[in-house]
LUMDO-947708 format. One record per residue (C-alpha): residue number from 1; y, x, z. Coordinates in steps of 0.1 Angstrom, whole numbers. Example, Ala and Ser with C-alpha at 12.3 -4.5 7.8 and 13.67 -1.06 7.14 Angstrom:
<rs>
{1 {-45 123 78}}
{2 {-11 137 71}}
</rs>
This chain:
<rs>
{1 {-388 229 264}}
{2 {-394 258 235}}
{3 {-376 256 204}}
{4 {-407 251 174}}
{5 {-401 264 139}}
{6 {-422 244 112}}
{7 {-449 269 96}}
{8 {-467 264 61}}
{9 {-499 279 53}}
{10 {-498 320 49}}
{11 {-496 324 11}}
{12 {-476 359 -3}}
{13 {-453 332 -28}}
{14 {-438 311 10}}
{15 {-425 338 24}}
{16 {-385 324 18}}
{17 {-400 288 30}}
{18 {-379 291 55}}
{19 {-351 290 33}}
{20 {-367 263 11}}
{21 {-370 223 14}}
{22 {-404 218 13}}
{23 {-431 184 27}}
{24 {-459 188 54}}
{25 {-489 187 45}}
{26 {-525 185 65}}
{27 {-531 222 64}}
{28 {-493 226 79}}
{29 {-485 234 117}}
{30 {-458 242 143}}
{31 {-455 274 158}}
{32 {-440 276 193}}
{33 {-407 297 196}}
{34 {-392 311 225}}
{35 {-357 298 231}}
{36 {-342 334 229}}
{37 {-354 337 193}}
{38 {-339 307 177}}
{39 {-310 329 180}}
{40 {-325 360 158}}
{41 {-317 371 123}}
{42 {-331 350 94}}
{43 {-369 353 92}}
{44 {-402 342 74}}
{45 {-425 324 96}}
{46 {-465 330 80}}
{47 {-497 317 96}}
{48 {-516 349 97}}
{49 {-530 352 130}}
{50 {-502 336 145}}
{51 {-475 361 145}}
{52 {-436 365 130}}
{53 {-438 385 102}}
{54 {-398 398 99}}
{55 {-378 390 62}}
{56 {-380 421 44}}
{57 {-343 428 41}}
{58 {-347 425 2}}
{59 {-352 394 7}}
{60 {-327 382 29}}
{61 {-304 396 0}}
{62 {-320 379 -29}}
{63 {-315 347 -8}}
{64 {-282 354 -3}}
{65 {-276 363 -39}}
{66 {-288 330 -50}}
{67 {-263 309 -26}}
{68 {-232 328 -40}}
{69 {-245 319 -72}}
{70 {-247 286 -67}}
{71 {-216 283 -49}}
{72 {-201 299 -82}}
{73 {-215 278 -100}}
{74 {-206 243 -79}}
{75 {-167 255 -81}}
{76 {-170 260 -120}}
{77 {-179 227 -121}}
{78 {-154 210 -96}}
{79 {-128 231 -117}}
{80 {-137 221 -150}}
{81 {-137 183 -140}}
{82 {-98 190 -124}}
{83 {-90 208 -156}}
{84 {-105 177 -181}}
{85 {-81 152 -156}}
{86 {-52 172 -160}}
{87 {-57 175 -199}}
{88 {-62 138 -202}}
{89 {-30 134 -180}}
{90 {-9 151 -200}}
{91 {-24 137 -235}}
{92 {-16 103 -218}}
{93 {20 115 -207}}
{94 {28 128 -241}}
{95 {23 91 -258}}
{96 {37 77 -234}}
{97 {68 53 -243}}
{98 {100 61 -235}}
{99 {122 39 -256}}
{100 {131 12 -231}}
{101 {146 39 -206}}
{102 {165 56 -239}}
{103 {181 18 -252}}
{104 {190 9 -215}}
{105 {228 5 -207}}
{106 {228 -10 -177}}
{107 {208 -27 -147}}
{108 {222 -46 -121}}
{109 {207 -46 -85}}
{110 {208 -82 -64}}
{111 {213 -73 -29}}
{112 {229 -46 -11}}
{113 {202 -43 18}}
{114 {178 -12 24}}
{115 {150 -22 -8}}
{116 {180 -27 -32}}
{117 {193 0 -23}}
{118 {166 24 -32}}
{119 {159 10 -60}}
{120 {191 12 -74}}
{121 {193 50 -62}}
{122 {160 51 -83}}
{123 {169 38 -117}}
{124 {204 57 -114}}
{125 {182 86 -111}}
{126 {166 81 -142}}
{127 {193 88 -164}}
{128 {227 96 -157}}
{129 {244 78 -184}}
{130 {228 47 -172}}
{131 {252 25 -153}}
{132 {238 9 -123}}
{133 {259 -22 -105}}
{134 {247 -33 -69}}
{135 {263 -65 -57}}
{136 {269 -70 -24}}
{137 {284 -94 -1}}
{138 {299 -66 24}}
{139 {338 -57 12}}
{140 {332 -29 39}}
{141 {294 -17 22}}
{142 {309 -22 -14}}
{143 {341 4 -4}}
{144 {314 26 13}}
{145 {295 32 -16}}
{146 {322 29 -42}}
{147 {346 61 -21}}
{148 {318 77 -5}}
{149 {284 72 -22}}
{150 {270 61 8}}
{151 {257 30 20}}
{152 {272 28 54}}
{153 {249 1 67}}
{154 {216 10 57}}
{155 {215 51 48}}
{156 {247 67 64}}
{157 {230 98 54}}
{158 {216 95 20}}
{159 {245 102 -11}}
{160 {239 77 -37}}
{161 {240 86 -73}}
{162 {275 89 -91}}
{163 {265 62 -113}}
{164 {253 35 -85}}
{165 {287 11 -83}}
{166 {288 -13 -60}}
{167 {308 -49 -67}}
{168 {313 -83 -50}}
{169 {321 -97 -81}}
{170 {285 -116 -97}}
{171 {301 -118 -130}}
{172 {316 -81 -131}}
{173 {278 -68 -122}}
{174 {260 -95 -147}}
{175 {278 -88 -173}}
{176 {261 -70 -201}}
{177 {232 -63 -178}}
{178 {196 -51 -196}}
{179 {174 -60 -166}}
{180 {183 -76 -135}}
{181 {164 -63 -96}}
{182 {164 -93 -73}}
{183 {164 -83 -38}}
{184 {178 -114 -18}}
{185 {155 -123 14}}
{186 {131 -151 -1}}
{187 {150 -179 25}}
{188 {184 -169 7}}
{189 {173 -169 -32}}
{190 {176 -201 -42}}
{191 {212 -208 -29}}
{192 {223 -175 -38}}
{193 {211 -177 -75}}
{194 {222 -211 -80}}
{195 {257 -200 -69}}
{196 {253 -170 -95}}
{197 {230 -195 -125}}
{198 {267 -193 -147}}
{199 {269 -159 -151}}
{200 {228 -149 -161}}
{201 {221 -147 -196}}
{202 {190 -163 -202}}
{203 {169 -136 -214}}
{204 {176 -111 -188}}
{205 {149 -102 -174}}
{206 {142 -107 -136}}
{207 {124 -80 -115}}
{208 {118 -97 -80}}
{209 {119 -68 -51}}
{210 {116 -103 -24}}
{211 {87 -110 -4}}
{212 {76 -142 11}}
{213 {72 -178 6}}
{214 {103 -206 6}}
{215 {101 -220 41}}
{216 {102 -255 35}}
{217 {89 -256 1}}
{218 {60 -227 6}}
{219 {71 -220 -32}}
{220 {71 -179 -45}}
{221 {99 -161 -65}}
{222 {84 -168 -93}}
{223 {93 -204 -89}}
{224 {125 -200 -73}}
{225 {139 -180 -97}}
{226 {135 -199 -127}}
{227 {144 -230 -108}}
{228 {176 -222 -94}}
{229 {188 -205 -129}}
{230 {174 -237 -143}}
{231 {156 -221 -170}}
{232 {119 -222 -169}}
{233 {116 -196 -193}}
{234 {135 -175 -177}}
{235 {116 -138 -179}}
{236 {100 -126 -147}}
{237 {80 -94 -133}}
{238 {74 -89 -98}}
{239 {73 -54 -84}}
{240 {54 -45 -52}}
{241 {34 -23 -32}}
{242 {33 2 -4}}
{243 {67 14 -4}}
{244 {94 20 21}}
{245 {131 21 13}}
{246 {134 50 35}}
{247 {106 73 16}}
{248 {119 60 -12}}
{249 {152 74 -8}}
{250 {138 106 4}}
{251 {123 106 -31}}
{252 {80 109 -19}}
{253 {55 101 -39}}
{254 {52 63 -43}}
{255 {27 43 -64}}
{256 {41 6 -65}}
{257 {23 -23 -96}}
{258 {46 -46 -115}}
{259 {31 -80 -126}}
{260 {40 -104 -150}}
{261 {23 -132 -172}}
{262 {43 -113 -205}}
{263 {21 -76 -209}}
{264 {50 -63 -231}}
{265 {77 -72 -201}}
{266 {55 -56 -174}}
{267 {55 -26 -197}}
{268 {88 -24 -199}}
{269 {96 -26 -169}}
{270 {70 2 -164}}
{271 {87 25 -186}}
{272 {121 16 -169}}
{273 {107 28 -137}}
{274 {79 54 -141}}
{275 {88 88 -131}}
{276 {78 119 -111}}
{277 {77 106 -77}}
{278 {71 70 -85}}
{279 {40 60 -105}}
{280 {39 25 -120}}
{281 {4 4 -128}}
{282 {9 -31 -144}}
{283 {-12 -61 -137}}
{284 {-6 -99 -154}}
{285 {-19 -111 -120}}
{286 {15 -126 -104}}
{287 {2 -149 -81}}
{288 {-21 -126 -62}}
{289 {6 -99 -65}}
{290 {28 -123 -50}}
{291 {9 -142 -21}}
{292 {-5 -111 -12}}
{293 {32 -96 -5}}
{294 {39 -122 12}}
{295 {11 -126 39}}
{296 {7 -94 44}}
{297 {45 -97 63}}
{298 {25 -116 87}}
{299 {-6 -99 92}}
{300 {19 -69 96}}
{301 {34 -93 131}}
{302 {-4 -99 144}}
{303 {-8 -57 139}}
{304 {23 -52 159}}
{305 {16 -73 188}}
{306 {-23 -59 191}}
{307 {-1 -29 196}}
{308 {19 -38 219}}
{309 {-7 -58 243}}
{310 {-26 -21 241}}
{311 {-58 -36 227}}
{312 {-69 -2 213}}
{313 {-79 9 179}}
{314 {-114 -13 177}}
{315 {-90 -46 181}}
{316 {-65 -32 157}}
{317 {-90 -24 131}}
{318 {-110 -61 136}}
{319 {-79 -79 136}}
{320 {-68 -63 100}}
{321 {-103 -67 87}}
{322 {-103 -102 94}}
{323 {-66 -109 80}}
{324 {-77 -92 48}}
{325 {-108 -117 46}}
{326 {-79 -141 54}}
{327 {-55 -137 28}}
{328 {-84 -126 -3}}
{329 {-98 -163 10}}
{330 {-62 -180 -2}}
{331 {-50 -163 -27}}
{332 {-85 -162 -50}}
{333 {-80 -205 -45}}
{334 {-48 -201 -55}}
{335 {-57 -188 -82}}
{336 {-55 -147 -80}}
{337 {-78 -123 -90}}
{338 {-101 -106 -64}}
{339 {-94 -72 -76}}
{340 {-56 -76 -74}}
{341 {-61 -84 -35}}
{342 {-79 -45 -37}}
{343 {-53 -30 -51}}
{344 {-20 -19 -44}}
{345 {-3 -51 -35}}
{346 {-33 -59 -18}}
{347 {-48 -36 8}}
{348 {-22 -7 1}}
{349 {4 -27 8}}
{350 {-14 -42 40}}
{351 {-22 -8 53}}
{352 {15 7 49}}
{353 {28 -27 69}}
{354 {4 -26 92}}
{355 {-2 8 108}}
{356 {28 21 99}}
{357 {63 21 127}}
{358 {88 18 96}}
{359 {74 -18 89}}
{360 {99 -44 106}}
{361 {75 -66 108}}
{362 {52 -47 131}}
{363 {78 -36 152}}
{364 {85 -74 154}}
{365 {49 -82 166}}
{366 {50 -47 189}}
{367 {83 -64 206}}
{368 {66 -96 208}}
{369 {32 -80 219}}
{370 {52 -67 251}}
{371 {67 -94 261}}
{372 {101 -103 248}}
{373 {114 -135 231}}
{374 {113 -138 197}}
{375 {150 -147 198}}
{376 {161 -118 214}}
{377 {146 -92 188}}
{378 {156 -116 161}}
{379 {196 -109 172}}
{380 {188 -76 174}}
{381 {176 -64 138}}
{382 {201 -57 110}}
{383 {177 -63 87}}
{384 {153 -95 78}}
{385 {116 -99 93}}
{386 {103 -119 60}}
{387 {68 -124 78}}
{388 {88 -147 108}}
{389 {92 -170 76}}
{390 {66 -169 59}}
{391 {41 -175 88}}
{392 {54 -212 85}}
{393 {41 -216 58}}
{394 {7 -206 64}}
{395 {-6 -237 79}}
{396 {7 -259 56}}
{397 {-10 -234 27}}
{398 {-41 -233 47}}
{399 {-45 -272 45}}
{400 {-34 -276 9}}
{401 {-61 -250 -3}}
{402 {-88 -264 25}}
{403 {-89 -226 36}}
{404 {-94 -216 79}}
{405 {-68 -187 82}}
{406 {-72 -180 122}}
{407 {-54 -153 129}}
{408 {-27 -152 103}}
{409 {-24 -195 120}}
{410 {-22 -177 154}}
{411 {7 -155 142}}
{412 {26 -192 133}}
{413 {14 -206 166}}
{414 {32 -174 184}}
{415 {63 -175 166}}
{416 {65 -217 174}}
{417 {62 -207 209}}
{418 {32 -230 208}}
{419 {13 -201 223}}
{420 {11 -168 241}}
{421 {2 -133 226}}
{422 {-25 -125 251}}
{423 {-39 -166 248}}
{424 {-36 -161 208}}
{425 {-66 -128 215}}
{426 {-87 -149 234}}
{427 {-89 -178 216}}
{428 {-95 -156 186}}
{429 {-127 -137 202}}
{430 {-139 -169 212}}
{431 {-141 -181 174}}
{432 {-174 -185 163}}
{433 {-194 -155 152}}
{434 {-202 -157 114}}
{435 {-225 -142 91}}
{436 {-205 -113 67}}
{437 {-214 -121 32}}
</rs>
């Protein structure tokens, strides 16, 4: 079939139609074109007694003339809207508050495990003078770190900062503390602080690194904590996000949010934290920060074991959609804010956990997606899967708050042993098909 080039009327002002947008109109036609011209140098197509009348090469430069110019000017205006950012950037940077960092002695890190460990390699970072205690409950991880700077467990490779010290002693590392980074696996908190509740001043300030919900008692770190200190008022931020300890070490860019019900706190603890590599927003939305760190553990298992049944990218993408929905569905009736479930805690955590290999809990649900026993990857991971805990919960969540959570209930069903991976997909496709609203 010919190739057809539209043709306007003959008029000595639509010569460059060709070049130009322009609407049919009655008077309009279409000119057949042999196939062996649509290949031929730019040309003006004119109804006058229906033959090609060639561009006159004038013309063809004037046309191009104009495009460079408006190319020109396109980049002059993408540059001027970088260069308004950047100066708004740095007008922002330059009253920006710095005090808290400055009038900061010391920080104490709970937990010697991967997280903790970062972010203890982080704040040391951000000023040498500032001392920086980690307590741990290895002897043989506290003498790694203290002779060799290195965390022998969790990054034989990485040096730690001179001024990261590592202690089994709670009251050595409490004492005199200026803010306090809790990074005990939620299950382990509330023993481990109420063995610790004598030695915590009760303004320090707690920064919860801990994701998850208490097994038994489906409560957040932001009711464990002040629990077992016994002292309600006891202040609290929570910090998450998409982050890796490992990238963290390796000092990428990172952009985590730090919540708390006290703006001034959050804002501290903003200023503590904020630097090059890490960029810090603040929210006062602390239970969607937190219920969304916590579930998205165990959308992270369903992720996994998509994987590892080889269901393909369509399945991967449906399933994640649909545990979104899932977990924006309870937190807003618990109380969060929609636009907190958006954000970084929210889908930018979800994403990271979900898609990416370094999550533990997707390699859990990629184990479990091929086949093996849940108790045979369990006694073979140093480190804790929070979303095998958490997915307990869930069902007893979903019935408080009158909410259907199907897939992140199958998860719970799986890790029960109540029911198989590949039965856990079928049942789900066979859910009823709703209306998206």
């Amino acid at each position: 079939m010919a190739a057809s080039l539209f043709v306007p009327p003959f008029s000595p002002n639509n010569c460059l139609s060709s070049f130009l947008p322009f609407r049919p109109n009655p008077n309009s036609y279409f000119l057949p074109l042999p196939r062996s011209a649509t290949a031929a140098p730019p040309i003006c197509l004119c109804a006058a007694d229906d033959f090609i009348v060639p561009l006159p090469p004038q013309l063809t430069a004037d046309a191009s003339q104009e495009h460079n110019e408006r190319t020109t000017d396109r980049r002059k205006v993408v540059r001027v809207a970088w260069e308004k950012l950047l100066r708004w950037s740095r007008s922002l940077r330059s009253k920006a508050k710095t005090d808290v960092l400055e009038r900061t002695k010391k920080v104490v890190v709970l937990g010697g495990g991967s997280f903790g460990t970062a972010m203890a390699a982080h704040v040391a970072d951000r000023k040498s003078q500032l001392q920086v205690n980690l307590l741990v409950r290895d002897a043989q991880v506290c003498q790694s770190i203290n002779q060799t700077h290195l965390n022998c467990k969790y990054f034989p490779t990485h040096k730690l900062p001179e001024n990261v010290v590592a202690t089994t002693d709670a009251r050595e590392a409490l004492q005199g503390a200026d803010f306090c980074f809790h990074a005990v696996p939620v299950q382990f908190s509330a023993s481990f602080l109420e063995g610790i509740a004598e030695f915590v001043h009760p303004t320090l300030p707690f920064i919860s690194l801990s994701k998850g919900l208490e097994l038994n008692t489906y409560r957040m770190m932001s009711q464990i904590i002040p629990r077992a200190l016994r002292n309600p008022r006891q202040p609290y931020v929570v910090l998450s996000g998409p982050s890796f300890s490992l990238e963290l070490m390796n000092k990428l860019p990172t952009a985590m949010v730090v919540a708390s019900k006290d703006k001034k706190m959050a804002n501290a603890v903003q200023q503590l934290l904020a630097s090059r590599n890490m960029r810090i927003n603040t929210s006062s939305d602390v239970t969607g920060v937190e219920i969304a760190g916590a579930l998205k553990n165990v959308l992270a298992i369903a992720a996994g074991i998509v994987e590892g049944l080889n269901l393909g990218n369509n399945s991967m993408a449906a399933l994640v959609t649909q545990g979104c929905s899932e977990i924006r569905w309870l937190a807003t009736k618990m109380g969060a804010k929609s636009t907190t479930l958006t954000g970084l805690s929210g889908n930018g955590d979800i994403m990271l956990t979900c898609f990416v290999n370094l999550s533990r809990n997707r390699r859990v649900g990629v184990r479990l997606g091929s086949g093996e026993k849940l108790d045979d990857i369990l006694s073979s991971m140093n480190q804790v899967a929070e979303g095998i805990s958490t997915a307990g919960a869930v069902i007893a969540l979903a019935q408080k708050y009158k909410v259907k959570l199907p897939v992140l209930t199958a998860v719970a069903r799986i890790v029960d042993n109540e029911l198989t991976p590949t039965k856990a997909v079928y049942e789900l496709m066979n859910l009823p098909q709703v209306e998206e609203v």
